[in-house]
PyMOL Python script that loads the backbone (N, CA, C, O; Angstrom):
from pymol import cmd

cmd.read_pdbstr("""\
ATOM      1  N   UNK A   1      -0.459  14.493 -27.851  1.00  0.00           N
ATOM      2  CA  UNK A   1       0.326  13.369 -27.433  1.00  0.00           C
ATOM      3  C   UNK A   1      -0.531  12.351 -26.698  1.00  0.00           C
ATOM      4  O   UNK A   1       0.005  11.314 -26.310  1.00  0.00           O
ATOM      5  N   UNK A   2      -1.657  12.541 -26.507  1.00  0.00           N
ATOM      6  CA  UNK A   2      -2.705  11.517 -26.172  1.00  0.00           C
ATOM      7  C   UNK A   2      -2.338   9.962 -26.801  1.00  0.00           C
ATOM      8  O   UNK A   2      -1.977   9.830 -27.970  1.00  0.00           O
ATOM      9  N   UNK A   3      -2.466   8.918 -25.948  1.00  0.00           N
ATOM     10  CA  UNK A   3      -2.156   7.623 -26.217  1.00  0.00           C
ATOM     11  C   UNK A   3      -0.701   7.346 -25.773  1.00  0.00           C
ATOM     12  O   UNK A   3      -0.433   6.205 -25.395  1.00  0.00           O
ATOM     13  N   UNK A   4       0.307   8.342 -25.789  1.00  0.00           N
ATOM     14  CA  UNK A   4       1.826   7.765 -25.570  1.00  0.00           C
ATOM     15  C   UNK A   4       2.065   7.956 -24.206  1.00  0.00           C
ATOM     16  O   UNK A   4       1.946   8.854 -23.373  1.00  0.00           O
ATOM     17  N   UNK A   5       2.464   6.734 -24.273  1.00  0.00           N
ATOM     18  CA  UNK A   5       2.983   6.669 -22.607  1.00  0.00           C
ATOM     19  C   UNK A   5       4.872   6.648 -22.202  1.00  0.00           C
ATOM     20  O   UNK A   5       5.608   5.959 -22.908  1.00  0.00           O
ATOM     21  N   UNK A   6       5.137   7.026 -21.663  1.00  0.00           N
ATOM     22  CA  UNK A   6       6.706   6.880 -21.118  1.00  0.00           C
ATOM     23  C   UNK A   6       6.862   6.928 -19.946  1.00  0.00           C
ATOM     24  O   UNK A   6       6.612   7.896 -19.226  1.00  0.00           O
ATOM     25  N   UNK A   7       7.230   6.039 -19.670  1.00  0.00           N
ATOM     26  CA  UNK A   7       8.074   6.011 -18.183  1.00  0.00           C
ATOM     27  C   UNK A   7       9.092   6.780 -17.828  1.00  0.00           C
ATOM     28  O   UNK A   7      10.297   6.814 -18.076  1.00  0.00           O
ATOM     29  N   UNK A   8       8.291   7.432 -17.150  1.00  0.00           N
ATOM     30  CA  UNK A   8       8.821   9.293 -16.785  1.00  0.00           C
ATOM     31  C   UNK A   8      10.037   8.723 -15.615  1.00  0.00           C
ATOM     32  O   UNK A   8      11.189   9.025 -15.927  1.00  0.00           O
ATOM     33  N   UNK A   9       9.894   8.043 -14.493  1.00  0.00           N
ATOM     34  CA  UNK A   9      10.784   7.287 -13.724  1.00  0.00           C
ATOM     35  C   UNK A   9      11.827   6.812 -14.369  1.00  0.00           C
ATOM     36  O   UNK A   9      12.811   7.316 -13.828  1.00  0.00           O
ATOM     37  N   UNK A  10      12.196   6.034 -15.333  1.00  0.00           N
ATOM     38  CA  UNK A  10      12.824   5.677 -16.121  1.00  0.00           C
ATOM     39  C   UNK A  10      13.895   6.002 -16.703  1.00  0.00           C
ATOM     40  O   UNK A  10      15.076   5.658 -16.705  1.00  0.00           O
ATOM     41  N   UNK A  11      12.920   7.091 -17.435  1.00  0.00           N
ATOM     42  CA  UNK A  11      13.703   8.126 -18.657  1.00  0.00           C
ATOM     43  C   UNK A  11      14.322   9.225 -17.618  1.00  0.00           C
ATOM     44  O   UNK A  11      15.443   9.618 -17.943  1.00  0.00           O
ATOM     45  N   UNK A  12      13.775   9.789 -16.414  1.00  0.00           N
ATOM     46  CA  UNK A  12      14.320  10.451 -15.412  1.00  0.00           C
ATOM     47  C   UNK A  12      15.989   9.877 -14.735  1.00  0.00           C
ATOM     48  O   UNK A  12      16.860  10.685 -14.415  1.00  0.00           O
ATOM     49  N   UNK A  13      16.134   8.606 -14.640  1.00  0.00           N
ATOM     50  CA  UNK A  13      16.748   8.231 -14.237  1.00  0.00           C
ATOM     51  C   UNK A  13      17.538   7.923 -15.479  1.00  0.00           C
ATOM     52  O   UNK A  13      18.606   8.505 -15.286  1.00  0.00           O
ATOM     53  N   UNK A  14      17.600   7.287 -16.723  1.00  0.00           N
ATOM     54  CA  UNK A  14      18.691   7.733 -17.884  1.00  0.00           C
ATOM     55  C   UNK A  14      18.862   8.992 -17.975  1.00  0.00           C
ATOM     56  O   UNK A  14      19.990   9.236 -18.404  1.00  0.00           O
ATOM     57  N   UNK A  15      18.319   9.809 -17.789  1.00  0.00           N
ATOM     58  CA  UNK A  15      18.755  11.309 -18.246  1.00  0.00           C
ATOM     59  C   UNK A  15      19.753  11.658 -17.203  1.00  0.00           C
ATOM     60  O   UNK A  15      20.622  12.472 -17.517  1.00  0.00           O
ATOM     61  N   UNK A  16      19.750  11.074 -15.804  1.00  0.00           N
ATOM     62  CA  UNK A  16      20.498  11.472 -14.447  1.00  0.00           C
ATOM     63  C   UNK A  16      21.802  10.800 -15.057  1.00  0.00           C
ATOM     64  O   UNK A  16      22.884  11.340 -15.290  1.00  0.00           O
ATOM     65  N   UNK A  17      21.359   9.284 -15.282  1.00  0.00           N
ATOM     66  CA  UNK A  17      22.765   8.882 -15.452  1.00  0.00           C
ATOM     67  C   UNK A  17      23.900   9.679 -16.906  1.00  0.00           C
ATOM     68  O   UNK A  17      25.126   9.677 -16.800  1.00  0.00           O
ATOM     69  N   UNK A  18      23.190  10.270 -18.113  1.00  0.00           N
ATOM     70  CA  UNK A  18      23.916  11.414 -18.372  1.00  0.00           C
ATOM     71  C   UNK A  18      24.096  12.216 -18.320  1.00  0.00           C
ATOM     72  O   UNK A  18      24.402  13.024 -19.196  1.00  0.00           O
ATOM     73  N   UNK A  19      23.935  12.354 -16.869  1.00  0.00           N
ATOM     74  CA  UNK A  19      24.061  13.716 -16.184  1.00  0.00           C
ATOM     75  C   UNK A  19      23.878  15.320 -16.614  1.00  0.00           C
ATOM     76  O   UNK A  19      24.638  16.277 -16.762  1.00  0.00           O
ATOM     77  N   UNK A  20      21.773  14.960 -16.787  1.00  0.00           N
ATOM     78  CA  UNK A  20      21.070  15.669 -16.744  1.00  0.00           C
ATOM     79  C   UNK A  20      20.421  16.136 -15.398  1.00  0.00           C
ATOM     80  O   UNK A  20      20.421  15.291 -14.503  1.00  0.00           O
ATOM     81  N   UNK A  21      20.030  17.000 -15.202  1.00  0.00           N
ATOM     82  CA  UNK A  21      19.580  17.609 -13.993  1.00  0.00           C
ATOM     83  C   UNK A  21      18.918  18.674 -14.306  1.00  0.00           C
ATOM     84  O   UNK A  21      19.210  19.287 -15.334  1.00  0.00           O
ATOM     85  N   UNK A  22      17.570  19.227 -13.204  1.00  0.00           N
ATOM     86  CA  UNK A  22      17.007  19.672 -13.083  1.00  0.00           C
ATOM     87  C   UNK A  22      16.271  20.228 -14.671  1.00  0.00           C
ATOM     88  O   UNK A  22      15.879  19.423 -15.516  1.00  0.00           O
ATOM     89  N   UNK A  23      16.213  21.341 -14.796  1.00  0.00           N
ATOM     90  CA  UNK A  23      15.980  21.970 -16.268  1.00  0.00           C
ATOM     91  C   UNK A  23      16.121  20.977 -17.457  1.00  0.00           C
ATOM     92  O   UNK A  23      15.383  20.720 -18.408  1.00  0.00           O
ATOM     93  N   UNK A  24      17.493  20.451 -17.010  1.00  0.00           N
ATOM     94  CA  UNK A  24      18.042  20.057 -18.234  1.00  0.00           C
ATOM     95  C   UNK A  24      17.510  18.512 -18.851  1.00  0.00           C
ATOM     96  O   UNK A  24      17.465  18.173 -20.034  1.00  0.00           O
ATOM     97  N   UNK A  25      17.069  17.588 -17.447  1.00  0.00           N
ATOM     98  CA  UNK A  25      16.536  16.459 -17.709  1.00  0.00           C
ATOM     99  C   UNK A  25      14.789  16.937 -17.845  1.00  0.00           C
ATOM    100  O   UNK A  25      13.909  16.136 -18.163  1.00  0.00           O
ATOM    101  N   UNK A  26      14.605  18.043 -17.606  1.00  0.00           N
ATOM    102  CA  UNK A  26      12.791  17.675 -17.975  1.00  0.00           C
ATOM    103  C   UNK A  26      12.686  18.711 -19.655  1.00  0.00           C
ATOM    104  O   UNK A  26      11.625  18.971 -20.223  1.00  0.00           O
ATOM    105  N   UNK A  27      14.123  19.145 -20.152  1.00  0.00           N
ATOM    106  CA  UNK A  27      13.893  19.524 -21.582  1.00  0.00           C
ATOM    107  C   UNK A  27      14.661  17.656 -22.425  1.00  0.00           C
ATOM    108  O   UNK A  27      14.414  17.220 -23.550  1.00  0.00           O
ATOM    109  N   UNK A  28      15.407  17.122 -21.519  1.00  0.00           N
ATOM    110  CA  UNK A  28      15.164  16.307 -22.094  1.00  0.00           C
ATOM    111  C   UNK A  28      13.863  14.764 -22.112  1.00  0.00           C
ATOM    112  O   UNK A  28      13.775  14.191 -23.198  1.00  0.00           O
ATOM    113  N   UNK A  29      13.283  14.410 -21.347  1.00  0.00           N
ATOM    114  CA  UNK A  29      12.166  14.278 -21.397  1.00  0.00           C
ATOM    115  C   UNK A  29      10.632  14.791 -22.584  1.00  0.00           C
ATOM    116  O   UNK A  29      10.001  14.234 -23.483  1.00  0.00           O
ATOM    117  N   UNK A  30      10.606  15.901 -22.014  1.00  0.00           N
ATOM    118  CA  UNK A  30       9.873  16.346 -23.234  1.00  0.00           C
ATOM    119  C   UNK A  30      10.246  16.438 -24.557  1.00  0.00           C
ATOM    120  O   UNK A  30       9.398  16.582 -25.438  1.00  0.00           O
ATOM    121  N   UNK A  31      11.994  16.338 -24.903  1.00  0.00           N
ATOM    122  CA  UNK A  31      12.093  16.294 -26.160  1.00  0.00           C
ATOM    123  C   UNK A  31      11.679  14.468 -26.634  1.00  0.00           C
ATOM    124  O   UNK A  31      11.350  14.095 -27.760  1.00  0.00           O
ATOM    125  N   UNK A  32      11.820  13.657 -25.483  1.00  0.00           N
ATOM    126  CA  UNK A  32      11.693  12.306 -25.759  1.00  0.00           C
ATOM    127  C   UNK A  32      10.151  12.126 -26.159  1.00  0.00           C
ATOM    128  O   UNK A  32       9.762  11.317 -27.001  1.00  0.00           O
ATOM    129  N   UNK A  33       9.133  13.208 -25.257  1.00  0.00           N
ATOM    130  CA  UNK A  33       7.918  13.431 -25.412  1.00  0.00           C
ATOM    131  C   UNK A  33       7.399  13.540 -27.011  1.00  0.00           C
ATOM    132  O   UNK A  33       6.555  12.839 -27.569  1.00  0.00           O
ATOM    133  N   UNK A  34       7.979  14.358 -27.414  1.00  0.00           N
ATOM    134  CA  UNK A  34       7.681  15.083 -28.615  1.00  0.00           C
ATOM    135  C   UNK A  34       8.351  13.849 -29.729  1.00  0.00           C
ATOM    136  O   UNK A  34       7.468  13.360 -30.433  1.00  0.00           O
ATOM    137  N   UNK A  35       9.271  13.481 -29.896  1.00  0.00           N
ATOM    138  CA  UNK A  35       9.448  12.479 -31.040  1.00  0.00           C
ATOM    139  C   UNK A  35       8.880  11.129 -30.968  1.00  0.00           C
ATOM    140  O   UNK A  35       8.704  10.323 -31.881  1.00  0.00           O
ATOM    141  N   UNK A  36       8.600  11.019 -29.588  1.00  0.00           N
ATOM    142  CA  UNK A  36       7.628   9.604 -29.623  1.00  0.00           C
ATOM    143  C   UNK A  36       6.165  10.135 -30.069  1.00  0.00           C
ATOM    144  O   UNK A  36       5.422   9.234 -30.458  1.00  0.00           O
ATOM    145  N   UNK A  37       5.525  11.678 -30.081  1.00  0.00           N
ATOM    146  CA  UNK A  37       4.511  11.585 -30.621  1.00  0.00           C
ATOM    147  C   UNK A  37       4.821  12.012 -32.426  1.00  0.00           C
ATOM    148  O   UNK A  37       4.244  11.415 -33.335  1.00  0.00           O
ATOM    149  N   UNK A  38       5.782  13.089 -32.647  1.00  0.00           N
ATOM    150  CA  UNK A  38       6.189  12.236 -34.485  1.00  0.00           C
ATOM    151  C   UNK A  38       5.848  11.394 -34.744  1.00  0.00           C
ATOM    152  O   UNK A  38       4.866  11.192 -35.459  1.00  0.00           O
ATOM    153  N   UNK A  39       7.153   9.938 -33.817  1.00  0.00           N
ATOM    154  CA  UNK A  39       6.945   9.068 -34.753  1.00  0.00           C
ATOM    155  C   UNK A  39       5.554   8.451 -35.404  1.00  0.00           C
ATOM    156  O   UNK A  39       5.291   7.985 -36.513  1.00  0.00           O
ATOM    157  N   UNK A  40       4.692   8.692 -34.049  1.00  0.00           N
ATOM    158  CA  UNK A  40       3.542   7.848 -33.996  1.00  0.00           C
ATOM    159  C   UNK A  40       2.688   8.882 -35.217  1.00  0.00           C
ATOM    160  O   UNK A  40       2.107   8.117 -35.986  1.00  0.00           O
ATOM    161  N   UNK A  41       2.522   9.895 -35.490  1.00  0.00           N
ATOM    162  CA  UNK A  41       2.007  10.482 -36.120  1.00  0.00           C
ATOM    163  C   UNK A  41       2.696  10.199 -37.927  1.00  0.00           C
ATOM    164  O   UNK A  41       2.144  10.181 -39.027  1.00  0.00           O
ATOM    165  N   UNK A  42       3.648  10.076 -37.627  1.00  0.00           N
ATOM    166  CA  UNK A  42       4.628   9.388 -38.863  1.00  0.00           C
ATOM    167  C   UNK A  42       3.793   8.309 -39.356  1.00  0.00           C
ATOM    168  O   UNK A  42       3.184   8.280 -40.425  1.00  0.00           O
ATOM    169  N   UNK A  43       3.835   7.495 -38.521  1.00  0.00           N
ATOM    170  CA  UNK A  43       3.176   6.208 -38.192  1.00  0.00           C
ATOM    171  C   UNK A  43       1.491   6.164 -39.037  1.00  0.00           C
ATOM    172  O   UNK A  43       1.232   5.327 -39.901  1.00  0.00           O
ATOM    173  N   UNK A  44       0.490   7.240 -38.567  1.00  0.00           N
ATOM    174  CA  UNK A  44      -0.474   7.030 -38.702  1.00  0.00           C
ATOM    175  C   UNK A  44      -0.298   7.766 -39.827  1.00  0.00           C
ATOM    176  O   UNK A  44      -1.345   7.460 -40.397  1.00  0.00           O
ATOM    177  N   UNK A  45       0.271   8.538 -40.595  1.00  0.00           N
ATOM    178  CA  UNK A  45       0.244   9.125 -42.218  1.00  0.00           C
ATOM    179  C   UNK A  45       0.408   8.119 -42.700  1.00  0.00           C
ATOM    180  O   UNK A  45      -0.514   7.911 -43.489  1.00  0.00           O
ATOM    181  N   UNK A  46       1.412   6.968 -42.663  1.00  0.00           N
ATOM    182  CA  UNK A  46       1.765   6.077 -43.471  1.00  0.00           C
ATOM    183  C   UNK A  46       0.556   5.124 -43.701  1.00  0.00           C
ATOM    184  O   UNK A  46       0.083   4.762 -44.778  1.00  0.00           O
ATOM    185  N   UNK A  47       0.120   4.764 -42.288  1.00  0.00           N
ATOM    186  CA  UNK A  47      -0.607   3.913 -42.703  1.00  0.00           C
ATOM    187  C   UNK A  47      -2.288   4.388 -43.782  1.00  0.00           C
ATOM    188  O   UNK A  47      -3.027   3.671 -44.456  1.00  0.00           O
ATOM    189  N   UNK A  48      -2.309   5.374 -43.582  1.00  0.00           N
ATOM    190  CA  UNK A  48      -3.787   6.111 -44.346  1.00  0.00           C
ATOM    191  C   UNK A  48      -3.198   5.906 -45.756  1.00  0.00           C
ATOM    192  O   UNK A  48      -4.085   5.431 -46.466  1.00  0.00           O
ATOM    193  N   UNK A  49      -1.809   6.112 -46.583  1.00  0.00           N
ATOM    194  CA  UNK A  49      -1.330   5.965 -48.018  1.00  0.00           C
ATOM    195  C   UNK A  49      -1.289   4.353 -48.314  1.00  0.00           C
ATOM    196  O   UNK A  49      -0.760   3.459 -47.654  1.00  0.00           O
ATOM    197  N   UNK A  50      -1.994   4.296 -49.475  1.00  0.00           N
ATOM    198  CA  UNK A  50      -1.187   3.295 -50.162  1.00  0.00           C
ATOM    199  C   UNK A  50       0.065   2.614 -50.122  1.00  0.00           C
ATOM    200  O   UNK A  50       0.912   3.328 -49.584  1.00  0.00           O
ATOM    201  N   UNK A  51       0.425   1.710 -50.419  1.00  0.00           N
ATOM    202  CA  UNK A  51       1.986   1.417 -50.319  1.00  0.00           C
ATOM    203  C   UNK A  51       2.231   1.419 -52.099  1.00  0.00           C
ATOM    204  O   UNK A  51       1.537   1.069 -53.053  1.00  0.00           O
ATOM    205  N   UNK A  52       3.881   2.128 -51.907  1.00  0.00           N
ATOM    206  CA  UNK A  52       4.087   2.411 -52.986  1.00  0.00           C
ATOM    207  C   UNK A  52       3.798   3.643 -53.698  1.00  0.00           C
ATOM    208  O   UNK A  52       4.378   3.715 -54.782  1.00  0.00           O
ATOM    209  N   UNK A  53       2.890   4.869 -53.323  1.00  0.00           N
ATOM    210  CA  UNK A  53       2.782   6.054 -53.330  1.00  0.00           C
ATOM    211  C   UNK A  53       3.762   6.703 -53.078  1.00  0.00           C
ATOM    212  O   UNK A  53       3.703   7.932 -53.071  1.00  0.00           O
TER     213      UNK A  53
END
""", "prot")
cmd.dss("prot")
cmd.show_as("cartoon", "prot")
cmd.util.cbc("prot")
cmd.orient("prot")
């Protein structure tokens, strides 16, 4: 996950306001962790193909 950044403050504080807590806001966090590095990995497959492949 090198390169992605998130505003852990932020996303801490949306996760409170749906009333996430403790455990529950730092599995959600890291799940925010993990699909922002997908996408980006999404991201960098695409761009190595051709378009139209």
């Amino acid at each position: 996950m090198a390169g992605l950044t998130l505003d852990t403050a932020g996303a801490l504080a949306a996760a409170r306001e749906m009333g996430a807590s403790g455990w529950a806001a730092a599995e959600l966090l890291l799940a925010i962790r993990i699909g922002m590095a997908e996408g980006a990995s999404a991201r960098r497959e695409g761009e190595e193909k051709p378009h139209g492949l």
